[in-house]
N, C-alpha and C positions, 0 to 999 in steps of 0.2 A: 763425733756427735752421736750420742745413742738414742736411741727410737723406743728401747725395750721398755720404756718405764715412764710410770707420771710422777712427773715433779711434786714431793714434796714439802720441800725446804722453801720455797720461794715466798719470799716478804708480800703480804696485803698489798696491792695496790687499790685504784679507783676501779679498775673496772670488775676485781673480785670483791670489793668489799662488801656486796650484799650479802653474797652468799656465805661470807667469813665472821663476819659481825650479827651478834644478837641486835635486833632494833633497839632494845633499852639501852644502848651504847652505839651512840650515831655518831660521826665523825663533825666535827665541829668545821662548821661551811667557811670559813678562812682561808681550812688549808688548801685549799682549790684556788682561791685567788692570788694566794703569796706565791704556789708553785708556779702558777701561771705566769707571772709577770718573770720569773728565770728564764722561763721557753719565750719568753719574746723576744731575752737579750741576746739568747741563745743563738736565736732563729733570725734574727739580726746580723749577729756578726759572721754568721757562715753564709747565708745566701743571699744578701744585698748583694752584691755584685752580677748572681745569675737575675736576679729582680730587673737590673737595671737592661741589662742586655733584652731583657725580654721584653721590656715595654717600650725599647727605642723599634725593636725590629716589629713589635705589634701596632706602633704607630705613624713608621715612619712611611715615608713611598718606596716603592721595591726598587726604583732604583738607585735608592742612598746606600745600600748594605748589601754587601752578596750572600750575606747570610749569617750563622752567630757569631762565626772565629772572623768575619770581616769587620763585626759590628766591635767585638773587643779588643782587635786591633788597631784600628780609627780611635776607640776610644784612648786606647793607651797612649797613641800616639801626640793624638790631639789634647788632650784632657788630665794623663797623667793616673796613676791608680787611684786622686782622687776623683774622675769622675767616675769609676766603677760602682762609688760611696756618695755621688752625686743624689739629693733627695733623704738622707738616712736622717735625720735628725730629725722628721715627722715621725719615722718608723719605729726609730728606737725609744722613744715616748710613747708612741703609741702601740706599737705593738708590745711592748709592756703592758697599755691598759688592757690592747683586746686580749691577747690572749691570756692575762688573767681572769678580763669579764667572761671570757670562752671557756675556760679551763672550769675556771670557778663555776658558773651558771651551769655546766654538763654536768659536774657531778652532783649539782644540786637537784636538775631536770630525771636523771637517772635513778636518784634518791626516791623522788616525787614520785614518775613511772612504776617503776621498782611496788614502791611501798601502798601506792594506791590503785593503782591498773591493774598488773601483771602479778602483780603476786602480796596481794593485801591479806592482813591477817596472819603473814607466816612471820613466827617469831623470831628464827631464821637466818631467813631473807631470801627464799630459793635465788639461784641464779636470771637474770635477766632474759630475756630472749635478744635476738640480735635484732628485732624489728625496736624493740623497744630501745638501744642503744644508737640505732637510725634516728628514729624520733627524736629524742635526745641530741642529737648532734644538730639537727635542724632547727631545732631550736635554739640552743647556742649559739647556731648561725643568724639567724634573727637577730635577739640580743644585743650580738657582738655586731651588727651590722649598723647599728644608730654611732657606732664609735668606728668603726674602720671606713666607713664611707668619706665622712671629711679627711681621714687620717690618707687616706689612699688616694683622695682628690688632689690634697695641697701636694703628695707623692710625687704623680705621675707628673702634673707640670710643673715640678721641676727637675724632672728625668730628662725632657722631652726638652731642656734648653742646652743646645749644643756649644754657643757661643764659648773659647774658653776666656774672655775677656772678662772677666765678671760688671764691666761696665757696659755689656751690650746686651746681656740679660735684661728681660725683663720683670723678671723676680732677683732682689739679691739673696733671696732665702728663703725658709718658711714662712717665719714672720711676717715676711712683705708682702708673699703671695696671700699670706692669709687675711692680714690686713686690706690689701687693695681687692680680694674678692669682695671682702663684707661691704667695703667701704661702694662697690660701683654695684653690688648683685644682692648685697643683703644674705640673709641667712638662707636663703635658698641656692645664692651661691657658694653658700660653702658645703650643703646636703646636695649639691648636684651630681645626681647619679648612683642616687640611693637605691632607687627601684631596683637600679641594673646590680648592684650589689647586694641588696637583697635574693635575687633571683641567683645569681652564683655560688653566694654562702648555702641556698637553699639544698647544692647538691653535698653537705656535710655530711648526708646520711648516707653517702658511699664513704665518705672517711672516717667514720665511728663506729658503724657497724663493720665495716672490714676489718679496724682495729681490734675490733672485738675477737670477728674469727680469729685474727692472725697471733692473738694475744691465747686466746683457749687451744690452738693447734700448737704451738712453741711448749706450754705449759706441760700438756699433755703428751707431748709425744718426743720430748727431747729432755737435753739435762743442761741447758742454756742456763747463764743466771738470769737475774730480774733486769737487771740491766743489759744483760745482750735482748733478753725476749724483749725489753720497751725500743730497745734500736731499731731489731729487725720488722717488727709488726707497724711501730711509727712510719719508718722508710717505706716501708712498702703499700701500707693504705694510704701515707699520702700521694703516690703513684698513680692508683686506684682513683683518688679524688681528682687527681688533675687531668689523667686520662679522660674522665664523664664529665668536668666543668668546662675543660680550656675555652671553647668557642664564648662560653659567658662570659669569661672572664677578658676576651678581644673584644667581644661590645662591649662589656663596660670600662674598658680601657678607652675606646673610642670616643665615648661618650664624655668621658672625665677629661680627654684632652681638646673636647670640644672647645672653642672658642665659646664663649658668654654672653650674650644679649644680644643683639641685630644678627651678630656674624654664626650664628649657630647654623651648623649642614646638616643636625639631627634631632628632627623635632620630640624622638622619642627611642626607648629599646627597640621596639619593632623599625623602625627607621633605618637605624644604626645598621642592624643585622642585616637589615637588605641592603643597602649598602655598598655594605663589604662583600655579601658575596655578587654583586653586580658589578664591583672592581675587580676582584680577586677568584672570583669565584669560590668553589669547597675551600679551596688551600688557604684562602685569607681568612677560614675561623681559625687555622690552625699555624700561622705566622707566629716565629720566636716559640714555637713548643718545643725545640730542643735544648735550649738553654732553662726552661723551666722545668721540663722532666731531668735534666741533670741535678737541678738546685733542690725539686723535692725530694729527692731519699734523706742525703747528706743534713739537711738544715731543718726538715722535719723530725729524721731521727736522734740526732741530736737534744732537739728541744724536749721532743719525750723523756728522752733520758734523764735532763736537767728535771721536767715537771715530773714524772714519775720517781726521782731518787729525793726530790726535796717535800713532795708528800710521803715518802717514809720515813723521812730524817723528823719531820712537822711534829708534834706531841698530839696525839688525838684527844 
């Protein structure tokens, strides 16, 4: 790897485009949602299975699992590889939408910032700042959170059914769980636990603004291609993101697998949160974080790589 030199050969991606592109030649806001819905299949088929592991050992009681490699070994045992893939058929529809509505709405959020905030009037495009690339992801995260909240709901309960009987389940699918939520909770049971999803997505702006850094340090100071630098920087801000959200991401797991109507144990996020550290203390926000910091480099970087090589492949 050489150090001596900045990369000049490296293909436009999204997060250089401002500063590569004259404004009278804007990229046409498509190519953000077709790349996005790659990165979701992507991001599907490599880390559902860490997904699964981690939301049995974040919801389960400490003493069903002695930990990740006990939890995937139970599962194998009991369940088979497909319950590692147990819940994916919400995901893989939907994280198709979200992370095209994510991908797509960021560079259009970045565009907007870019063009009317930070740097208006340059015909240009100076480069962004990395606060404004924070913003930007946060908002995304919003967004994408009116679509991954049910998607991640009807998700986790059915991660959370251990049965392998499939006639002792109480969902036999998505469908069913999705149907018998509307049908007993109405439309508020299928948005349960938006807040807490809202609030998690919110910390995006560790994962966009570090892509950023990680994206301008590769570029600059190595002779990586576009595609090793979208691996390495992907991989490793999603790290970064999950590092600063995980504990959000156990209450709103908690929350999702709440039982519904009478039988609720959390009347809210703040509820939730105490909770768990009243059971569990500190370490129960950070229950099943090993099998999640395993699954984001692999299944993040990846998805970059898809969303980043098929917005250069996209015709602008």
């Amino acid at each position: 790897m050489s150090t001596s030199a900045v990369r000049t050969d490296i293909p436009p991606d999204f997060i250089d485009a401002p500063r590569k592109r004259d404004q009278d030649h804007k990229p046409k806001n498509y190519r953000g949602f077709v790349a996005g819905a790659f990165s979701g299949i992507t991001k599907l088929c490599v880390g559902h299975p860490f997904d699964t592991i981690k939301v049995r050992l974040q919801t389960s009681e400490s003493s069903q699992f002695r930990g990740p490699v006990d939890c995937l070994l139970q599962t194998l045992r009991n369940e088979g590889v497909k319950g590692l893939y147990k819940g994916a058929t919400p995901p893989l529809v939907g994280w198709m939408f979200m992370d095209s509505v994510m991908l797509g709405s960021l560079s259009i959020y970045r565009r907007l910032l870019n063009d009317n905030l930070f740097n208006p009037g340059s015909r240009k495009g100076e480069k962004m700042p990395v606060i404004g690339h924070s913003m930007a992801g946060a908002m995304a995260g919003w967004t994408v959170s009116f679509i991954a909240g049910p998607v991640e709901h009807i998700k986790a309960r059915l991660q959370v059914q251990y049965a392998a009987d499939k006639s002792k389940r109480l969902y036999t699918g998505p469908i069913d769980c999705l149907q018998k939520t509307f049908k007993h909770h109405g439309l508020r049971g299928i948005y349960h636990g938006l807040f807490a999803t809202l609030i998690f997505r919110t910390f995006f702006v560790f994962w966009w603004g570090s892509y950023d850094l990680f994206t301008t340090y590769f570029q600059r100071n190595t002779s990586l291609s576009a595609p090793a630098i979208n691996f390495w920087a992907g991989g490793l801000s999603a790290q970064i993101f999950w590092i600063t959200s995980y504990p959000s991401d156990v209450i709103k797991q908690k929350i999702m697998t709440d039982p519904l109507g009478e039988q609720r144990r959390y009347a809210g996020w703040r509820d939730a949160a105490k909770a768990i550290h009243r059971e569990k203390g500190w370490k129960g926000y950070w229950r099943g974080f090993t099998p999640c910091f395993l699954r984001a480099f692999p299944a993040n970087a990846m998805a970059l790589v898809a969303f980043e090589g098929v917005m250069r492949t996209l015709p602008e």
